[in-house]
C-alpha positions in Angstrom: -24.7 -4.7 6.8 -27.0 -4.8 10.7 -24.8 -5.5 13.3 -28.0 -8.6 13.8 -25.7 -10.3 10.3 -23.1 -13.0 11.0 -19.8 -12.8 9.7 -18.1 -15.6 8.5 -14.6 -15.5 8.1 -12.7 -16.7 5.3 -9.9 -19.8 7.1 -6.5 -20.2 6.2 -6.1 -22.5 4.0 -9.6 -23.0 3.0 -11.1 -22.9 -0.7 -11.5 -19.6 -2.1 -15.6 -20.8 -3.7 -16.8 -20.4 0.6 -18.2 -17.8 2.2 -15.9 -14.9 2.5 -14.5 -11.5 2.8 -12.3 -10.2 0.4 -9.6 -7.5 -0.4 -9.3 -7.1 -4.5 -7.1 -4.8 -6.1 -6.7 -4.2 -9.9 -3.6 -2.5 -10.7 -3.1 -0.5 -14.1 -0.3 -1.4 -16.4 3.0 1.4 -15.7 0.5 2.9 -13.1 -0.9 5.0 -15.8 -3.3 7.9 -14.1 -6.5 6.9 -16.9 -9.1 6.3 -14.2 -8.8 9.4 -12.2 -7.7 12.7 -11.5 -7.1 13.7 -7.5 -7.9 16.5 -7.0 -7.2 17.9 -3.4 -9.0 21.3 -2.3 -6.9 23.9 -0.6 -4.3 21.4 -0.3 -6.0 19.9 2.6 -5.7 16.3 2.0 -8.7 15.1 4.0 -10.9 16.9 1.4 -9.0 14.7 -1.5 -11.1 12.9 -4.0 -10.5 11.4 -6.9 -12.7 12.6 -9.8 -13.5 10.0 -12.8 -12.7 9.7 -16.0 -15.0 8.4 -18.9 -12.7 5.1 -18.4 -13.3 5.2 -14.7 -16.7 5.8 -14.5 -17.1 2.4 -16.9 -14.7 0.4 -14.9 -17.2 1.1 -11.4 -20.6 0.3 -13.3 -18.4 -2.8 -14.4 -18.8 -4.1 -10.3 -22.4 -3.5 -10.8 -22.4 -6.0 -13.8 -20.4 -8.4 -11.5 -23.0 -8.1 -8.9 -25.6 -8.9 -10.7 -24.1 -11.9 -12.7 -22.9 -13.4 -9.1 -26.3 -12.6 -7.1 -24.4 -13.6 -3.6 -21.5 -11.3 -4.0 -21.8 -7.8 -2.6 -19.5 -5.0 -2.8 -19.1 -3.6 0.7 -16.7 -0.8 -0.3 -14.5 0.2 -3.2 -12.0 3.3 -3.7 -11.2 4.0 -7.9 -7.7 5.7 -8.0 -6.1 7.0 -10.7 -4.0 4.5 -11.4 -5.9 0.9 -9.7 -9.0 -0.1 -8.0 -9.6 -1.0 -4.1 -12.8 -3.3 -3.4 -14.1 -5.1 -0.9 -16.3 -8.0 -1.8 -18.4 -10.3 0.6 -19.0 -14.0 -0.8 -22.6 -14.3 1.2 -22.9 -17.8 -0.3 -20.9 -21.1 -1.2 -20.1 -20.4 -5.3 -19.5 -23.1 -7.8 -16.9 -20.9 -9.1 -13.8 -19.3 -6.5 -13.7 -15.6 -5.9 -10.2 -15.7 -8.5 -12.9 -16.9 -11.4 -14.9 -14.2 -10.6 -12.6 -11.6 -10.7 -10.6 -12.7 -13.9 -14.4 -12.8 -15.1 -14.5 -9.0 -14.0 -11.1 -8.5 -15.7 -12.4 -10.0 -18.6 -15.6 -7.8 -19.0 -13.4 -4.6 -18.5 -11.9 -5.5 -21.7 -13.7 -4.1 -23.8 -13.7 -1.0 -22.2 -9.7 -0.7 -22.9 -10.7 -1.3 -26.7 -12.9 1.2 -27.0 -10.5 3.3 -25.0 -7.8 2.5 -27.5 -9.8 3.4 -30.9 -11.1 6.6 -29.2 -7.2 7.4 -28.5 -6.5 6.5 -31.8 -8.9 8.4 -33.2 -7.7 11.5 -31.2 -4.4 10.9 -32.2 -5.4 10.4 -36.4 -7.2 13.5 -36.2 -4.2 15.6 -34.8 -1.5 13.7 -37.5 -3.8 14.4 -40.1 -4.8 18.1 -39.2 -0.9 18.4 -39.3 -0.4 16.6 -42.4 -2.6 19.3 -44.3 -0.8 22.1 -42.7 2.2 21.2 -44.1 1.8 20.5 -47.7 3.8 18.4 -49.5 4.4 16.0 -46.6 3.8 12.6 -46.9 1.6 10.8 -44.0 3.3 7.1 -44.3 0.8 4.7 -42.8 -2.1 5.7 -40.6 -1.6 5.0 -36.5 -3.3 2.0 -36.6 -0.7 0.6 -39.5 1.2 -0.2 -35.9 4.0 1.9 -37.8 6.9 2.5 -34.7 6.8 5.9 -35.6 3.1 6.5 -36.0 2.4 6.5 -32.0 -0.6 4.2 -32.7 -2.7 2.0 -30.0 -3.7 -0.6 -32.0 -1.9 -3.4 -29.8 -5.2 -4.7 -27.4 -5.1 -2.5 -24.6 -5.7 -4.1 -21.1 -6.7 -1.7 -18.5 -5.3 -4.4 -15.6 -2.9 -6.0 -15.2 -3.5 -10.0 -15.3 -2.5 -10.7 -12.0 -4.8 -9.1 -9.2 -4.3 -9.3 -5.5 -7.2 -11.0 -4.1 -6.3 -11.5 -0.1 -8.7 -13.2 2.1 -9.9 -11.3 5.5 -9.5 -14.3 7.5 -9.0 -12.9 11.1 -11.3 -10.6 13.7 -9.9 -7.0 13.1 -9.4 -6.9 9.4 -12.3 -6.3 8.3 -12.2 -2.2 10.0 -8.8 -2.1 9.1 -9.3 -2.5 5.6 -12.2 -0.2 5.3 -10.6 2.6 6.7 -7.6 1.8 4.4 -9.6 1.3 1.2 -11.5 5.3 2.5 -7.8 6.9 3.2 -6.3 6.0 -0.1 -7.5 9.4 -1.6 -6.1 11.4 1.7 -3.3 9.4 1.9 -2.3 9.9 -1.9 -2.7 13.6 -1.5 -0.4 13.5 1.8 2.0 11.8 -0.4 2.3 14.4 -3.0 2.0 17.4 -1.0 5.5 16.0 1.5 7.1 13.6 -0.9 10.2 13.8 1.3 8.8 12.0 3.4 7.6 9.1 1.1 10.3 9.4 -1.1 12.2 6.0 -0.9 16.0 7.1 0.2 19.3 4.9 -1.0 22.1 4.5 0.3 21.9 5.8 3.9 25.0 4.9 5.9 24.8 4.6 9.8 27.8 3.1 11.3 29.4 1.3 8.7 26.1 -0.3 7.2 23.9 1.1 4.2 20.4 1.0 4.4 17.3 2.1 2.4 14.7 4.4 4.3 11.8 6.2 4.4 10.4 9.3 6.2 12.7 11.9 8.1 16.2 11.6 7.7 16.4 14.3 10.2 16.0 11.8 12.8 19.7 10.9 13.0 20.8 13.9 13.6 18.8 13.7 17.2 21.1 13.7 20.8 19.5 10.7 22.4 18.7 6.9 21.5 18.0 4.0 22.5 16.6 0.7 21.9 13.5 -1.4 22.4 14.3 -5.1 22.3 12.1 -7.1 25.0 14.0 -10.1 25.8 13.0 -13.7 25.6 13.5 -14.1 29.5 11.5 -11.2 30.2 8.5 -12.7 28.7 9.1 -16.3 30.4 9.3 -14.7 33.6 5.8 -12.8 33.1 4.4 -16.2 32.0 5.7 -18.0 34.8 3.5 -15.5 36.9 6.2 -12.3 37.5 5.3 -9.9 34.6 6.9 -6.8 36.8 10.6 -7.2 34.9 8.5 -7.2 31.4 6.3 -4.1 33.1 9.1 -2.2 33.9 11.3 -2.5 31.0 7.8 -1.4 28.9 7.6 1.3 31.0 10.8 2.3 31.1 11.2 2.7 27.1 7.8 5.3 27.1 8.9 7.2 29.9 12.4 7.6 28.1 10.6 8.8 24.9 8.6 11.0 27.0 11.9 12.8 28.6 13.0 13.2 24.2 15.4 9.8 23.7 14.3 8.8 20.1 13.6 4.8 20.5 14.9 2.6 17.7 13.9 -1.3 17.4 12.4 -3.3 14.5 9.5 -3.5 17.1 9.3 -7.4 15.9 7.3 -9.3 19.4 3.8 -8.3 20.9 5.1 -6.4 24.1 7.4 -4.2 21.4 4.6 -3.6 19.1 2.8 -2.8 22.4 5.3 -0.4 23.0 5.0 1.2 19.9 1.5 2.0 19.5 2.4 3.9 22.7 5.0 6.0 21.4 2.9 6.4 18.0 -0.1 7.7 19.8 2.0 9.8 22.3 3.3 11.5 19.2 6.7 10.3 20.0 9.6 10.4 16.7 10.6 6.5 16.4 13.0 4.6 13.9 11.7 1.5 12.5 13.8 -1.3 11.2 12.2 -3.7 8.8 13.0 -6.9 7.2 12.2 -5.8 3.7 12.9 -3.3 1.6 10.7 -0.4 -0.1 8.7 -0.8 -3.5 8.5 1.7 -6.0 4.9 2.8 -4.7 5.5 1.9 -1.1 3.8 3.7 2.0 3.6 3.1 5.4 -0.2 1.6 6.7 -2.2 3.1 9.2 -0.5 5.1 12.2 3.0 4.6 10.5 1.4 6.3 7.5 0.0 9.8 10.0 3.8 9.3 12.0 5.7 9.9 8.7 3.3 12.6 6.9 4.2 14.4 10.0 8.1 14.1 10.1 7.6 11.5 13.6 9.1 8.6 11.6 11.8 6.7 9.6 11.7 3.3 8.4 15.2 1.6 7.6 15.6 -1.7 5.6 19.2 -3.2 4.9 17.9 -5.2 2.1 15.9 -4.8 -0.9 12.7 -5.2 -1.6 11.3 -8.8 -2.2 7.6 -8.7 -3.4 7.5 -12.7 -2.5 9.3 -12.3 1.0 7.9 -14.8 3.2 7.0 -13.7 7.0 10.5 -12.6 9.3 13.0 -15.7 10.3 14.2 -15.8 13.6 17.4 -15.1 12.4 16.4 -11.8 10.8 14.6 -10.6 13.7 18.0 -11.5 15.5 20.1 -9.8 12.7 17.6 -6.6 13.0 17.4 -5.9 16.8 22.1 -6.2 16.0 21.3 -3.2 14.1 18.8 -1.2 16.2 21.7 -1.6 19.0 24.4 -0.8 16.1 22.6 2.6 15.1 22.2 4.0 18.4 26.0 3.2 19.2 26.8 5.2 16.1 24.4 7.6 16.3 25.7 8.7 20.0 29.5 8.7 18.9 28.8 11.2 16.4 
């Protein structure tokens, strides 16, 4: 795309057959690795790339088939991982079907690559059963694998390389759109990053700071650090600066990166503009933070963007007092509340150890 072309933004709220951008993602059933192998070149992980399998390589020309059934849909960028596929797809023109037809249509034509899939598995695996049947003579093979037998190891269920369910997620603000390109390119890098310091991205129960357990990820070895304290910017700090005196706000800002600068370890959930202000700050100053978040970790979680380059380097630990919630509606008031509690309640403990 020129920079002469016109974006128009998907709205809120709006049907999903207009003009659009959006983010798709196709997940494989158990996160089986059948699409891909990563393969990472002197265990640098900017050189990762994940090379195709036979399956793989069918699933991509799949998009092209896509494209060309929906002439107005383009595919502006797409990562294949081993285990699910990134794209992002731009809806140049008003469809009479929605972008969620169109990609249960796509989910629907990989299909009956997941059938041939299974009969070539099952074919592997009838070969091997009987090259061992004839090695051992007098055995009796007891139904073929695709009898379905429980002990046969057969495919013969329909396979479905997706799950039915894919995340479609409209790109309906300014900003997004870079955002997700970059994150859709650093899935590769950021898988490798992941497996060479799984430490660091290894989700952590059970972690008890003052009393209170929480779930975490990144470096533990963050609590064991002299100095903390907290970033919460108060509600009358911003009225203030909106009333036309913005120096208490600037100097309490201030104050929390000149802190990290002279190695006190800030903790905050880092919830309101001016603390996420703050952040970005300490994140590109290279300064070690603690996080608090208002859900918990999925099995395949990772941190996004800097968060993600602050962990892989031992900078960062993210903390979570509940569980994970995969339908968890944006932060209440009260948990933002409950949050910056605990920010305040971990550096108290942390310093009377």
């Amino acid at each position: 795309m020129t920079d002469n072309e016109h974006w128009q933004w998907q709205e809120p709220g709006t049907a999903w057959k207009g003009v659009g951008v959006y983010h798709v993602t196709l997940t494989v059933p158990s996160r089986k690795p059948l699409l891909g192998t990563l393969v990472t070149p002197g265990d640098d992980p900017s050189q990762a790339r994940v090379e195709r399998t036979a399956l793989g390589n069918a699933i991509v020309e799949e998009l092209y088939v896509m494209c060309r059934h929906y002439p107005v849909i383009r595919i502006l960028q797409f990562c294949l991982m081993p285990d699910h596929l990134h794209a992002i797809i731009y809806v140049t023109k008003r469809m009479e079907v929605s972008i969620r037809s169109v990609v249960r249509g796509y989910w629907q034509g990989v299909k009956k690559h997941g059938r041939a899939y299974t009969l070539s598995v099952d074919a592997e695996l009838n070969s091997a059963t009987m090259n061992k049947g004839s090695e051992n003579k007098g055995s009796e093979n007891k139904g073929g694998l695709n009898s379905g037998s429980p002990n046969s190891g057969g495919l013969s269920f329909p396979f479905h390389i997706f799950t039915e369910r894919p995340f479609i997620r409209p790109l309906s603000r300014r900003g997004q759109l870079q955002t997700m390109f970059r994150y859709v390119q650093m899935n590769p890098q950021r898988l490798a990053t992941k497996r060479l310091k799984p430490g660091y991205f290894r989700v952590q129960q059970d972690i008890e700071i003052g009393g209170r357990r929480y779930d975490g990820v990144g470096n533990v070895a963050l609590l064991t650090e002299r100095r903390y304290d907290v970033v919460h910017v108060r509600s009358t700090m911003v009225k203030s600066a909106e009333q036309g005196d913005n120096q208490p706000l600037r100097d309490y800002m201030n104050s929390r990166v000149l802190m990290a600068r002279n190695g006190v370890l800030m903790v905050s959930p880092f919830i309101s503009p001016q603390e996420k202000m703050v952040m970005q700050v300490l994140l590109k100053e290279r300064h070690p933070i603690i996080l608090l978040t208002s859900n918990g970790f999925s099995d395949y979680y990772k941190p996004a963007d800097g968060l993600f380059d602050a962990c892989a380097a031992g900078r960062l630990l993210i903390l979570s007092p509940w569980l994970y919630d995969g339908g968890k509606r944006p932060v209440s008031r009260a948990e933002c509340m409950a949050l910056n509690a605990m920010a305040e309640e971990i550096c108290k403990a942390l310093l009377e150890m």
